[in-house]
C-alpha positions in Angstrom: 38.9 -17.1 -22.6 42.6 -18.6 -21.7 43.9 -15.8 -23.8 41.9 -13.1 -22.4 44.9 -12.7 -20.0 47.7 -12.2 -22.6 45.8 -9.9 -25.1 44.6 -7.0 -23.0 47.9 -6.2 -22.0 48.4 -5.6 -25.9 45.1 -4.2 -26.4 45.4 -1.3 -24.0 49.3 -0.6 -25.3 47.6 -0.3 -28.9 45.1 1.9 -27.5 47.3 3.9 -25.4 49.5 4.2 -29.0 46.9 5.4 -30.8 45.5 8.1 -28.4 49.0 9.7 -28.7 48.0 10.5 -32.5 44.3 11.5 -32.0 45.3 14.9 -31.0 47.8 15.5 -34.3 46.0 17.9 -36.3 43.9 19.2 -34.1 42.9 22.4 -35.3 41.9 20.9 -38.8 43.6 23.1 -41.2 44.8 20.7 -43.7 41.2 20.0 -44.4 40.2 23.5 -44.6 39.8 24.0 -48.1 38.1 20.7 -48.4 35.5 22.3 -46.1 35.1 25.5 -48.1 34.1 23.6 -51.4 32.1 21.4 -49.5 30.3 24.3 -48.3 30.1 26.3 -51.5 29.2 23.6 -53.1 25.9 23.0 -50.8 24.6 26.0 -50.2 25.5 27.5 -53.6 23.9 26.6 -56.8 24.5 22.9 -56.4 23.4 22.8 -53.2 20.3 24.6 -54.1 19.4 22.5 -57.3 20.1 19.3 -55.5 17.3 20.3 -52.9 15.0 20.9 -55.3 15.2 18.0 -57.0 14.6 15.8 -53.6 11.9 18.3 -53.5 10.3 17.4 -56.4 10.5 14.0 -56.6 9.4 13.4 -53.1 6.4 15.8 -54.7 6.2 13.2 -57.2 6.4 10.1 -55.6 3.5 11.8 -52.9 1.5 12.3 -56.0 1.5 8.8 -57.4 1.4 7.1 -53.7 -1.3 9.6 -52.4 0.9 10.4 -49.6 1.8 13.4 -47.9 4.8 11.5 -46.2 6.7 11.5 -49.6 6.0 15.3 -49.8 7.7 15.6 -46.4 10.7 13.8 -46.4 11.5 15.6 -49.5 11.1 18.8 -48.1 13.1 18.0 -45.1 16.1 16.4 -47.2 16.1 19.5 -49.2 16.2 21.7 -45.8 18.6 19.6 -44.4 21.1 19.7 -47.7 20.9 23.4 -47.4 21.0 23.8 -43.8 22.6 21.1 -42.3 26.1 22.7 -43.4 25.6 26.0 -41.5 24.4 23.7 -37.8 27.4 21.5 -38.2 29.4 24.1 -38.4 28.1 25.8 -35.2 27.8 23.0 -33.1 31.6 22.2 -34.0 32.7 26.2 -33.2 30.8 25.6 -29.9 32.5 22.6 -28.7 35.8 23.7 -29.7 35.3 27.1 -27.4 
């Protein structure tokens, strides 16, 4: 607690530093073909045979527990893998605007 007094001082210069390169980059467009694999890869064939696969084995694993729970979390990570891309990417566009 004695040093309380002597670190902020140093804490809010760091933080003050650091806010200065939060903004570099902003507009993202070193990461932009990153982005567009990501995508493609998602909602393209990947994307598609990854979601059903969680499909099917949360199919499976309802079957063998005698659960529709299973059945419905692997529906909604397969909607969510294929989907999920497409809402991040217009909740981002909004904020930016």
């Amino acid at each position: 607690m004695k040093y309380l007094k002597a670190i902020l001082p140093v804490m809010a210069l760091m933080i003050m530093g650091l806010a200065a390169n939060a903004f570099a980059g902003a507009n993202g467009a070193e990461f932009a073909p990153v982005e567009t694999a990501l995508l493609d890869w998602a909602q393209g064939g990947l994307g598609r045979a990854l979601a059903l696969g969680i499909f099917l084995v949360g199919t499976g694993v309802g079957i063998a527990r005698q659960s529709l729970m299973s059945i419905a979390t692997g529906l909604g990570g397969g909607l969510a893998l294929f989907y999920l891309p497409d809402v991040i990417t217009s909740i981002v566009a909004a904020m930016i605007v």
